[in-house]
C-alpha positions as CSV (number, residue, x, y, z in Angstrom):
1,X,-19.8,-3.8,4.1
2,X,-21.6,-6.9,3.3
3,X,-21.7,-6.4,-0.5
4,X,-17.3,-5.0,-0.2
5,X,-16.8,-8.7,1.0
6,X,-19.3,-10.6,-1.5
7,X,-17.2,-8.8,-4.2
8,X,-13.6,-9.9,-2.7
9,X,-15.1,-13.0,-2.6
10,X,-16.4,-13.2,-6.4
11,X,-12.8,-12.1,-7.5
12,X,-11.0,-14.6,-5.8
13,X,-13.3,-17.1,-6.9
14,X,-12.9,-16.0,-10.6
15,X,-9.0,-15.8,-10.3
16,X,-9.1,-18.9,-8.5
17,X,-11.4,-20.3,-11.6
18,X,-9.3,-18.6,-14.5
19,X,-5.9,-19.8,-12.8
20,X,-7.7,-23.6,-12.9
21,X,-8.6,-23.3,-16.9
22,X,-5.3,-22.3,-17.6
23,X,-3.6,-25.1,-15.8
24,X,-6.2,-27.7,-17.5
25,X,-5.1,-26.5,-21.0
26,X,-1.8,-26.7,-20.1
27,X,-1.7,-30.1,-19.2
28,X,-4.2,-30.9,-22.3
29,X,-1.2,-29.3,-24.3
30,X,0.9,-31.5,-22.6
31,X,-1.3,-35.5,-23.2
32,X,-1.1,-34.3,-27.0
33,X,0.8,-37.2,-28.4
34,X,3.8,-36.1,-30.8
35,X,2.8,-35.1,-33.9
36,X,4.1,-36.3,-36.9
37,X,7.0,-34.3,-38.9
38,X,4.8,-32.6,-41.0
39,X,2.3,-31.5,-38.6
40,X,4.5,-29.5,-36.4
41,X,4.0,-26.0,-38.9
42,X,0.6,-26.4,-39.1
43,X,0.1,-26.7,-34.9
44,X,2.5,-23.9,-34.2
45,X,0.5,-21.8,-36.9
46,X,-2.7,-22.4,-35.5
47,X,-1.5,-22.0,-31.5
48,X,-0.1,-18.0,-33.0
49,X,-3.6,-17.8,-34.8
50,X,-5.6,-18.7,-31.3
51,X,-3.5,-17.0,-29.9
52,X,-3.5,-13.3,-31.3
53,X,-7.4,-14.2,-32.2
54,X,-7.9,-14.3,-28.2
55,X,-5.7,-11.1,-27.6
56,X,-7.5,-9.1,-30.4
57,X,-11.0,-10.5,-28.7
58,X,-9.8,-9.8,-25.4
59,X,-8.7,-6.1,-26.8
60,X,-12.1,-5.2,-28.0
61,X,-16.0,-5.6,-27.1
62,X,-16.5,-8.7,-27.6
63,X,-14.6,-10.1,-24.9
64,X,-15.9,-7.5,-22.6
65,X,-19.7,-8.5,-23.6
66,X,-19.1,-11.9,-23.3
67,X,-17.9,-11.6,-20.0
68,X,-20.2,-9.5,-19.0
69,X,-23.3,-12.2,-19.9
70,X,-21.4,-14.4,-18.0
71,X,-21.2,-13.1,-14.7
72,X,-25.1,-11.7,-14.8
């Protein structure tokens, strides 16, 4: 029973953690100061690239071992 509640209390505290991260880089996003006319491609570019990088990470073993090594 004890280790059914230490585990409800690990995943709260990790959604708790990854809700947190997200709204930090939100508001990161957010303090950028406008960027100049040029720049605009090149950030939107490299938000898709992150962006489809993290969901193709997230999609195969490297995310998994990676988060994995974090929790041990």
């Amino acid at each position: 029973m004890a280790n059914k509640i230490a585990s409800l209390n690990a995943m709260q505290m990790k959604r708790s953690n990854s809700r947190r991260r997200e709204t930090a880089k939100t508001e990161k996003i957010k303090r950028r100061p406008l960027p100049k006319r040029g720049q605009v491609k090149y950030r939107i570019a490299a938000l898709a690239r992150n962006a489809i990088r993290a969901a193709v990470a997230k999609a195969t073993k490297t995310y998994r071992s990676r988060t994995s090594r974090k929790a041990v």
